[in-house]
C-alpha positions in Angstrom: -43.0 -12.5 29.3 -45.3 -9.8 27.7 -48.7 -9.2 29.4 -51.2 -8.3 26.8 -54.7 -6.5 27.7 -55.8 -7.5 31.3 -59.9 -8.4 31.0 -61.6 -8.0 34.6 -64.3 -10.2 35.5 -66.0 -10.0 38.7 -68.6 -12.7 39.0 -70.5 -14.1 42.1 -70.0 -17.6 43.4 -71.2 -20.2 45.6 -68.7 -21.3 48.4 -68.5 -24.5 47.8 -65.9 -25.8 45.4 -66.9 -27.9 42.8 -64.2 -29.9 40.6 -64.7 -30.7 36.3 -63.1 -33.7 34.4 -59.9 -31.4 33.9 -59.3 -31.4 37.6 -60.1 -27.5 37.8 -61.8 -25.9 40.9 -65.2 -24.7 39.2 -66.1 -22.4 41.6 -66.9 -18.6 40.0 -63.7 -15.8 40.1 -63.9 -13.6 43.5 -63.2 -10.0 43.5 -59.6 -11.1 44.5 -59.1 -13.6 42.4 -59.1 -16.3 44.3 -61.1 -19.3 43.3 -63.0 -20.9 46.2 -61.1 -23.3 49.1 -58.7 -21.3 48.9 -56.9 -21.5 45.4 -55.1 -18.7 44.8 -52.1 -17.4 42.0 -49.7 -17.7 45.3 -50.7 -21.4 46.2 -51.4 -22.2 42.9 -48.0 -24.2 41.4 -48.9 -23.9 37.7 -50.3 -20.4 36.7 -51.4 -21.2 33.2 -53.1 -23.9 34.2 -54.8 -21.8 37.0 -55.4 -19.0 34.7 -57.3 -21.7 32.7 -59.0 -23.3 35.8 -60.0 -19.8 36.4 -61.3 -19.1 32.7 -63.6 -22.4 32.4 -65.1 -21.2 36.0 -66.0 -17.6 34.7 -67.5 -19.5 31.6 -65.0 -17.9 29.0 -62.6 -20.0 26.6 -59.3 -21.6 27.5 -56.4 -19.3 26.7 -57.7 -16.5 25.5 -57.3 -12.6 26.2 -59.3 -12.2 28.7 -58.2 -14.8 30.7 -55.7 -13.1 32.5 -57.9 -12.5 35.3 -56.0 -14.9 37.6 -52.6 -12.8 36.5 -53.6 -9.9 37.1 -56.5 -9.0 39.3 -56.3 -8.5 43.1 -53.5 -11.0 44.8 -52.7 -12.3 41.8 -51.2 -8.7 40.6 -49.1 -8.7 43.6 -48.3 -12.3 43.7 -45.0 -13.7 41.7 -45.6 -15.0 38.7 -44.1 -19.2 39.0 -42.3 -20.7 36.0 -43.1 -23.7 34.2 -40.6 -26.4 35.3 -38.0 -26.7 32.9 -34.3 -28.6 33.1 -32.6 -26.4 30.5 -33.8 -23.3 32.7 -34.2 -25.3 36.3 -30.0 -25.6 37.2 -28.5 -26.0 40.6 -27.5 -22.4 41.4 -29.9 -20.9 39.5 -32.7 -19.1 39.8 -34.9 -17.6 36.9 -36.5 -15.4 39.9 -33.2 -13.3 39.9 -33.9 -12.0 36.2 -34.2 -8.0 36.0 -35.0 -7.7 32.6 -38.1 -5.3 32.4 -40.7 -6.5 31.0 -42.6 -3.6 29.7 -45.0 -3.2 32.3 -43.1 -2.4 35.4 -42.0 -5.5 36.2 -39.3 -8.1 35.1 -38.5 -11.1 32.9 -36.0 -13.3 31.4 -35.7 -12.3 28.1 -34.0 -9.8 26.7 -33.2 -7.9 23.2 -29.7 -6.7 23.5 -29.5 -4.7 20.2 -32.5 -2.5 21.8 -30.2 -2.1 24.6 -31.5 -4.2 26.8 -29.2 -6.1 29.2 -29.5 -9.7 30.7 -29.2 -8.7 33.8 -29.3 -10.5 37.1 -30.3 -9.0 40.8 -27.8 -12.2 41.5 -25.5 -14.0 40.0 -24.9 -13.5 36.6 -26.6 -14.3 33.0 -26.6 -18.0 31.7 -27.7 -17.9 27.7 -30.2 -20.8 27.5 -31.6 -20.1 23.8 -32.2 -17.7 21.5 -35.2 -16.7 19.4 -36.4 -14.2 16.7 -38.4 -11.7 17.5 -40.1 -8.7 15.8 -37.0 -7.1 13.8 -34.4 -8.4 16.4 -33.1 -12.1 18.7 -34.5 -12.6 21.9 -32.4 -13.9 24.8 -33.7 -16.5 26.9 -31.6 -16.5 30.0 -31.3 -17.7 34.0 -29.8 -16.2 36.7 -26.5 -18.6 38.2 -23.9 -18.2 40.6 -19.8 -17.8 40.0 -20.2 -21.6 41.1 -22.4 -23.0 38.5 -20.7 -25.4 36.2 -22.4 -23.3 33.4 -21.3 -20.7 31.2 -22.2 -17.2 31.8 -22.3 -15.2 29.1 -23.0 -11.8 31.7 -24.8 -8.9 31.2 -24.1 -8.4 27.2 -26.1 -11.8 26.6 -23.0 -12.9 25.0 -22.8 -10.1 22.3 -19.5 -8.5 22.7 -19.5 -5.1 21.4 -15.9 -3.2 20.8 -13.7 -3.7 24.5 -10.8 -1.3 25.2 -9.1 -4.1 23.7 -10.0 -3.6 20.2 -9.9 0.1 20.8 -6.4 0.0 21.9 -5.5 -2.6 18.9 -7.2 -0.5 16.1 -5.1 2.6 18.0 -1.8 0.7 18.1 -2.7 -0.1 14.1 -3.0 3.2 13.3 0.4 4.5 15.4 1.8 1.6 13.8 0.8 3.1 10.2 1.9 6.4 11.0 5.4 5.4 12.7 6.1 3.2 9.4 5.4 6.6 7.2 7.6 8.7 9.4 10.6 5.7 9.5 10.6 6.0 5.6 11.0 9.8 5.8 13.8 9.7 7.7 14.9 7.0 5.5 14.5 8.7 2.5 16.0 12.3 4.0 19.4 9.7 5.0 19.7 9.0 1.6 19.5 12.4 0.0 21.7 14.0 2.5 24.4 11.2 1.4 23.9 11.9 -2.5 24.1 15.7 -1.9 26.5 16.8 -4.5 26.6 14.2 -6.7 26.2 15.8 -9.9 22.6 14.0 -11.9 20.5 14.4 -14.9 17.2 13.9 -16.0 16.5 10.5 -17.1 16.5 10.5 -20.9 15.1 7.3 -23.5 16.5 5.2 -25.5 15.9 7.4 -28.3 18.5 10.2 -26.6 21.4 7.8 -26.3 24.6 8.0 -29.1 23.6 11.6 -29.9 25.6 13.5 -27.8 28.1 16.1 -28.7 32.1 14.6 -28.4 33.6 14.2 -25.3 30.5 12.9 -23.9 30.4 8.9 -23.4 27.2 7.1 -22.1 27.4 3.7 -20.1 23.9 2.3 -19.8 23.0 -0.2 -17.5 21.7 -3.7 -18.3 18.4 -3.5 -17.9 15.3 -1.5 -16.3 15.9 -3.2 -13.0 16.8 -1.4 -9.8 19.3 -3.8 -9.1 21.1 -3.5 -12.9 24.6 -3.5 -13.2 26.9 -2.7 -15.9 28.6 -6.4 -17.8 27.2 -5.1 -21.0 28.6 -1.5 -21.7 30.6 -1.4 -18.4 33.3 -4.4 -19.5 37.0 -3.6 -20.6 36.5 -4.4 -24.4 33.2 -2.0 -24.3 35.6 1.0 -23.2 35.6 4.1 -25.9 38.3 4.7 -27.2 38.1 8.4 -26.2 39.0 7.5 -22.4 42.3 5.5 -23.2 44.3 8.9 -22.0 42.4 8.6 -19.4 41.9 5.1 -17.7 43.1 1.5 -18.8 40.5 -0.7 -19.8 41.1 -3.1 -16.7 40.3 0.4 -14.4 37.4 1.0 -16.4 35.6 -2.6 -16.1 36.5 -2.4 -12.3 34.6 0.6 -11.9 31.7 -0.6 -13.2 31.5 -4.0 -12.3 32.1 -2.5 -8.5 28.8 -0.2 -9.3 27.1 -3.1 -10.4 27.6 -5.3 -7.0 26.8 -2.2 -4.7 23.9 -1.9 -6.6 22.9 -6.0 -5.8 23.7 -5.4 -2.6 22.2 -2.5 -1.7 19.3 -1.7 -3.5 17.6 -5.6 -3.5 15.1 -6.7 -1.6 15.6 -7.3 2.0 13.4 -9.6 4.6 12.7 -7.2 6.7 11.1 -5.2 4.1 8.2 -7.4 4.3 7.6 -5.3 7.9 7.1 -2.1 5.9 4.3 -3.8 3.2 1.9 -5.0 6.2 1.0 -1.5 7.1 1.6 -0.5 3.0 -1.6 -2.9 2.1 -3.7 -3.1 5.5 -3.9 0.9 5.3 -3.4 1.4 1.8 -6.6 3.3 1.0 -6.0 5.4 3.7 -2.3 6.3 2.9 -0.9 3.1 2.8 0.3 3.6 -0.8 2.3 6.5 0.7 4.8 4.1 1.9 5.4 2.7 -2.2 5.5 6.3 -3.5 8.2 7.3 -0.7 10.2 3.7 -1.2 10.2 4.8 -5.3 11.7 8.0 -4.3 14.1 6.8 -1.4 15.7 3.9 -4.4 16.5 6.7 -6.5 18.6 9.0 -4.2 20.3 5.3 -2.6 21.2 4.4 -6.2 22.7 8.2 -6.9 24.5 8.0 -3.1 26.3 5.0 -4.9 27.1 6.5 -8.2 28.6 8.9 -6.1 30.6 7.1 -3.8 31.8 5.1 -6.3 32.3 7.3 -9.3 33.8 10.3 -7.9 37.2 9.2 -6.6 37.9 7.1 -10.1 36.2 10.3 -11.8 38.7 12.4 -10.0 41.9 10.5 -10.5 41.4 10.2 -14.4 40.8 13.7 -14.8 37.2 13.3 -15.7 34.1 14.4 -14.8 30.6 12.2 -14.8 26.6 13.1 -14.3 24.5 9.9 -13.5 20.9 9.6 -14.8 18.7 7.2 -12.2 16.1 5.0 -13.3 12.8 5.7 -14.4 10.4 3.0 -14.7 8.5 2.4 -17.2 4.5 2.7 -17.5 1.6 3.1 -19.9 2.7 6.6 -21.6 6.8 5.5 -21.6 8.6 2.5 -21.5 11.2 3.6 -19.0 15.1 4.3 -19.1 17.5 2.0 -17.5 20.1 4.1 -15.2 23.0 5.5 -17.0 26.2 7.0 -15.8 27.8 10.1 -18.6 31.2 10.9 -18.4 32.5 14.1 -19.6 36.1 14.6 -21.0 37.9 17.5 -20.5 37.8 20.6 -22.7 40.8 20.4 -24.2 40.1 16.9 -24.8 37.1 17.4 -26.6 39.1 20.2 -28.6 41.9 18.1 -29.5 38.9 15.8 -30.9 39.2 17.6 -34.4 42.6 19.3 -34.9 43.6 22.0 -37.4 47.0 22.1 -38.9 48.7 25.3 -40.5 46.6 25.8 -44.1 49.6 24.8 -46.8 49.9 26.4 -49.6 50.2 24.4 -52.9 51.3 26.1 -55.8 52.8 25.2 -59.1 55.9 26.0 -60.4 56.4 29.7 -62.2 58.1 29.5 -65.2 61.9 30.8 -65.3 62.5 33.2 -68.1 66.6 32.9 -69.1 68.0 36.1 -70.1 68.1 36.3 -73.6 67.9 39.2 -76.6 65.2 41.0 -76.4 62.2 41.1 -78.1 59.7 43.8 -78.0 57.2 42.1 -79.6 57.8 38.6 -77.5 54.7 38.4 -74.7 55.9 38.4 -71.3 54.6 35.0 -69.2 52.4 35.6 -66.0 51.8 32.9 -63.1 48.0 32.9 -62.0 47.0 32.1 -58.1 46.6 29.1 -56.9 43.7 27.9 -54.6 44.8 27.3 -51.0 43.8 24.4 -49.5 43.5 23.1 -45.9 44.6 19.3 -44.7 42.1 18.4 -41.5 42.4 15.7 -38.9 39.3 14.4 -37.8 38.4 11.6 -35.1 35.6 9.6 -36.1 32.7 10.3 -33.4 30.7 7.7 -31.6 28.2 6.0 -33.1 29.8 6.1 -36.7 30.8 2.7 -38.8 32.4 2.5 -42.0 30.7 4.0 -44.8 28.4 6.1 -43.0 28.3 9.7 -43.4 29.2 12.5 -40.4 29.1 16.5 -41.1 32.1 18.5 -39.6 32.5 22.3 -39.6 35.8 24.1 -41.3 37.8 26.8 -40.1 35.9 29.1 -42.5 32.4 28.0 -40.9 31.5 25.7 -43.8 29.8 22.9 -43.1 31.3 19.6 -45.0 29.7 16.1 -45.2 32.3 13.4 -44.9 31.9 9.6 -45.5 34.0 7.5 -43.0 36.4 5.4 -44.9 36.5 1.8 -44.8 38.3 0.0 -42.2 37.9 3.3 -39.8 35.4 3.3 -36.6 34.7 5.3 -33.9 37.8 7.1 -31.7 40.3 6.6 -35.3 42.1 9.6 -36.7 41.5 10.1 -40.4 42.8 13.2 -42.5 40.4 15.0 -45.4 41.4 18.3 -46.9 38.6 21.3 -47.1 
């Protein structure tokens, strides 16, 4: 309770007690405010009603200001102030007169603000919330004082308003280790799987656009899609197989390859359960670094996917006689759509050389004419035989990419460049002869 501006009023009285309608002692205040007979703050059981008992006797109105005379002058200062009656405050084992919430004024109440810092506190016992109120800009607490045996709840010094225990603290810290642990733990993953792909010989992924314009010798097997878990059924089956690596391979060794690519790939690169570990900390902290965690899972799927090229294209690269460069994924986004992974194998040089042969120029000429001895004739002209033009026969293998009727430029032994129109019936890998 908040006292407001004490009003003293010392007036003389006759002894004598003399009692109104309201059953009020109507005798004038004392010095000490006690009321004639004896009536006093301390014997009196109801101190409102005393306070207004000792208002009407000073001749001022009921419940206002001033009449706080009975309060707060004399013995009344000094004497405790007795609560109304009251069953939600008035429970067995509890005592309101145990409150030590100040009150303002040196003294203490049972109400307290606890977002002004002010506690519920008890001199015994502990707090027991009764009801709440607003008040000025914050919630009052109403509140008792009970024991540990009181089949009530206490709510304790806090009124009930838990602010952040070393629980939380230690949870929100756990969090972050949690966070930071799950960034380090893809590190490490990610440096695992670049030390495994270490040598395995890679490109720059290219677009669609790039593809079917290499030089010969060079083959491209692209992967089936943009997925991270593509594999290779389309270009990578036995009837897809060039026909530039038939020295090199057998169709059946060539499918097995890439369909075993294609299933490490599945296997390896998919989506596992306990994934789902790493994407809690990825989206609970992901303005403050969870999207880390994506960037360093984009990066540690490309070096797994080259570890596996690598595994599995070097020893069949090796035994052919081949060499091969593999070209990861790129996703796509807004300013490119993306290129699917792609594995190039090289032929050897003297492959790629025996790609366009050059036979031994022939020379075509015409017959001379035979003179027959015979009388001569001064005046007879003698016949000359004029140069022929030489002429060159070339074998050419119909590069990649080149169907029937379609036109392909080659370049001569003299460093001429000559346009030649595949024939019909010829594709890609055939042997066809023109003469330059």
């Amino acid at each position: 309770m908040r006292p407001s501006i004490v009003a003293l009023l010392l007036l003389a009285a006759p002894a004598s007690a003399v009692w109104n309608a309201d059953g009020c002692p109507v005798a004038a205040c004392v010095s000490n405010a006690t009321l004639a007979d004896g009536f006093s703050c301390a014997t009196f059981s109801n101190t409102e009603k005393f306070a207004d008992c000792c208002c009407k006797a000073c001749e001022l109105s009921a419940h206002s200001e001033a009449c706080e005379c009975a309060r707060h002058v004399g013995a009344c200062a000094a004497a405790p102030e007795a609560a109304l009656p009251d069953p939600k405050f008035d429970i067995a084992g509890c005592s309101r007169d145990w409150c030590t919430s100040p009150d303002g004024y040196g003294g203490y109440d049972c109400a307290a603000p606890p977002a002004w810092g002010e506690a519920c506190s008890c001199s015994q016992g502990s707090a027991h919330v009764v009801e709440t109120e607003s008040w000025e800009d914050t919630t009052l607490y109403h509140y008792t004082c009970c024991t540990s045996g009181t089949d009530v709840e206490l709510q304790g010094d806090d009124c009930g308003v838990r602010r952040p225990t070393v629980a939380i603290v230690v949870g929100v810290v756990l969090a972050v280790l949690v966070h930071i642990g799950s960034i380090v733990f893809m590190c490490m993953w990610l440096a695992k799987w670049k030390a495994k792909a270490a040598g395995v010989p890679t490109m720059a992924p290219m677009g669609p656009w790039a593809r079917g314009q290499q030089q010969p010798g060079v083959i491209d097997v692209v992967a089936d899609s943009l997925s991270g878990t593509a594999g290779f059924s389309g270009m990578g089956r036995a009837s897809a197989m060039p026909a530039e690596l038939a020295p090199f391979m057998t169709p059946a060794e060539f499918e097995a390859i890439f369909t075993e690519l294609g299933r490490r790939n599945a296997a390896e690169l998919g989506c596992k359960c306990w994934h789902t570990l790493l994407w809690i900390p990825m989206i609970l902290f992901w303005p403050i670094g969870g999207f880390c965690i994506m960037l360093i899972g984009i990066e540690r799927h490309k070096w797994h996917s080259i570890a596996i090229a690598g595994e599995v294209l070097d020893p069949a690269c090796k035994k052919a006689g081949i060499t091969f460069a593999f070209i990861p994924l790129q996703p796509g986004g807004k300013r490119h759509p993306g290129s699917p992974m792609m594995v190039r194998l090289i032929l050897p040089a003297h492959a790629v050389q025996q790609a366009v042969t050059i036979q031994q120029p022939m020379q075509v000429v015409q017959p001379m004419a035979v003179v027959q001895p015979a009388q001569v004739m001064p005046t007879a002209p003698v016949a000359t035989v004029q140069p022929v033009a030489t002429q060159q026969q070339l074998n050419v293998v119909v590069p990649a990419g080149v169907a029937a009727g379609q036109q392909f430029a080659i370049m001569t032994p003299s460093g001429a460049q000559l346009t030649i129109v595949c024939p019909a019936g010829v594709g890609p890998g055939q042997t066809i002869s023109v003469m330059a």
